[in-house]
C-alpha positions in Angstrom: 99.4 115.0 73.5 98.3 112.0 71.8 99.8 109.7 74.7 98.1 107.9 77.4 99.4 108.5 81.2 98.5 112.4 80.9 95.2 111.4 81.4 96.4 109.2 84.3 97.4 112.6 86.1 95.8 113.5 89.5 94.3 116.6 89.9 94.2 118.3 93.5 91.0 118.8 95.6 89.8 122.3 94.9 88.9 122.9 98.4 91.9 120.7 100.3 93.5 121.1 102.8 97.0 123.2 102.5 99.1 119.7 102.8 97.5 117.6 100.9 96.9 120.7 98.2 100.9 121.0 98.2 101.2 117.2 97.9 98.8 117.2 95.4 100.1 119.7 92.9 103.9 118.5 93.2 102.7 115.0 92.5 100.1 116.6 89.4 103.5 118.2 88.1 105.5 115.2 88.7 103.1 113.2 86.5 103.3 115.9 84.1 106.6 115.7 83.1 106.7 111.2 83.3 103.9 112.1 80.4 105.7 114.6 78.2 108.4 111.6 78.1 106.4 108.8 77.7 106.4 107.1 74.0 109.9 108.4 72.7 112.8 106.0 72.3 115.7 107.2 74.2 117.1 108.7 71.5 114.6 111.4 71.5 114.8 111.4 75.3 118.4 112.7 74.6 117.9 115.1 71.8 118.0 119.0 72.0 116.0 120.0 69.4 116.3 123.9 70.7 119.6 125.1 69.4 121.5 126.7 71.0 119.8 125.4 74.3 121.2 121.8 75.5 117.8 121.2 77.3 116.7 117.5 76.4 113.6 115.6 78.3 116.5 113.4 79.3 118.3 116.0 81.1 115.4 117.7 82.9 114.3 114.1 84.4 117.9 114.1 85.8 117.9 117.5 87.1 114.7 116.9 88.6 115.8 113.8 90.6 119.1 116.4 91.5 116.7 119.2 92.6 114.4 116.5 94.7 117.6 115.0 96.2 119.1 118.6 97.1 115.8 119.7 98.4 114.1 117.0 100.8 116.9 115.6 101.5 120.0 117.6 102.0 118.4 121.0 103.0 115.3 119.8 105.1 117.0 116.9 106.7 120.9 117.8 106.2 121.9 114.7 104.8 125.6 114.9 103.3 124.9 113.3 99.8 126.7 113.3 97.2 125.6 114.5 93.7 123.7 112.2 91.1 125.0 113.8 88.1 126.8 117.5 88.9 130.3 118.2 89.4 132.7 120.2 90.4 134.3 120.5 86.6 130.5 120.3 85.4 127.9 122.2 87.0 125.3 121.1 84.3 126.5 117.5 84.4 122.2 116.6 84.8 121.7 117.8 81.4 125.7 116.6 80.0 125.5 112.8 79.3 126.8 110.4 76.8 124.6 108.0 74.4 124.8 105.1 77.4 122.1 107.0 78.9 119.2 105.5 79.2 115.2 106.4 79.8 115.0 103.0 82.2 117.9 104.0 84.4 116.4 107.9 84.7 113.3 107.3 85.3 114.5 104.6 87.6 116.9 107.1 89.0 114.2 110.0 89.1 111.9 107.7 90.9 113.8 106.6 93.4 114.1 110.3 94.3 110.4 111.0 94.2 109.7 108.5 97.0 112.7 109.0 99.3 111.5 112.9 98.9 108.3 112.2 100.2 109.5 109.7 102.9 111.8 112.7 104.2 108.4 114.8 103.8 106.0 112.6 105.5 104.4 113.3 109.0 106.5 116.3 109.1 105.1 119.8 109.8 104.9 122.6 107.0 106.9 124.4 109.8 109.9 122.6 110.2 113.0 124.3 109.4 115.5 122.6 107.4 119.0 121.3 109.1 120.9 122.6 106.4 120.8 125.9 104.6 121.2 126.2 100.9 124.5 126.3 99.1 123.3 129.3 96.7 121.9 131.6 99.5 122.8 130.5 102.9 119.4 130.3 104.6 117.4 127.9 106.6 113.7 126.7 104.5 110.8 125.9 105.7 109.3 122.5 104.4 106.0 124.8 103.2 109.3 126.9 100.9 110.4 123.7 99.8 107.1 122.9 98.5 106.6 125.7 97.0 109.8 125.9 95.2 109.3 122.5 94.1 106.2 123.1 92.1 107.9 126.1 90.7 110.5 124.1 89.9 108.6 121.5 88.0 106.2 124.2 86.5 108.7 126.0 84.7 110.4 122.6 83.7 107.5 121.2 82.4 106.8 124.5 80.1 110.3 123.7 78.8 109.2 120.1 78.1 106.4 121.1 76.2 108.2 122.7 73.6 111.0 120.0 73.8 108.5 117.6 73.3 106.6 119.7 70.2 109.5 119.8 68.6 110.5 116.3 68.5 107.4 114.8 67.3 104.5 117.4 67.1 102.7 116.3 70.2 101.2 119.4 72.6 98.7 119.1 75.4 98.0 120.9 78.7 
């Protein structure tokens, strides 16, 4: 990509240690996908350029911020939140907005997210079982799962970005 903050993205240590290696590539993937956003106006935040998909940048900043929310926070430490974006009546509501949305109030959304993830993270063990289980399969996580799932999670997204991101104005990187 031609823009600036991909170079700004943290590798992890080769040869870390298995927390800071998880930390380490959640944050790399987090980074990732601030950089296939950065540079557009918001209206090509919001476009979905892949018909028939409704995938936009937009939307998978805003499902990210649901996914770290549900996650961190109301598997591992069984807070009872409610949703940023989903709804009953919309189950997709992270990638269903109107034109009011705005890249300042996701990414400000998103962030806000990213640390209170980490803050429910910190100084706990790769052991700990979450509080809650999950709504989809009914089991309890460990926080090394979550981890795991996470990057997942942002891997795939971020291969989704990429083409978004191609398509809207030409720009590919790694």
């Amino acid at each position: 990509m031609t823009t600036s903050s991909g170079s700004h993205r943290t590798e992890p240590a080769t040869t870390a240690a298995e927390r800071e290696m998880l930390d380490g590539w959640l944050d790399y993937h987090r980074q990732t996908l601030l950089w296939k956003c950065e540079g557009l106006r918001d209206e090509e935040l919001r476009s979905t350029p892949l018909a028939p998909s409704e995938l936009s940048l937009l939307g998978l900043v805003r499902h990210m911020a649901e996914v770290e929310r549900y996650w961190f926070r109301e598997i591992m430490l069984g807070e009872d939140l409610p949703e940023l974006y989903v709804t009953d009546e919309d189950r997709d509501g992270d990638f269903h907005f109107t034109e009011a949305a705005t890249w300042a109030e996701t990414e400000r959304e998103w962030r806000a997210e990213v640390e209170l993830a980490r803050r429910a993270a910190a100084g706990r063990s790769l052991d700990l079982r979450s509080r809650a289980e999950s709504h989809h399969r009914g089991e309890v996580f460990s926080l090394r799962w979550v981890y795991t799932h996470m990057i997942e999670e942002y891997a795939r997204h971020n291969g989704h970005a990429d083409l978004l991101r191609e398509h809207i104005d030409g720009a590919t990187g790694e």
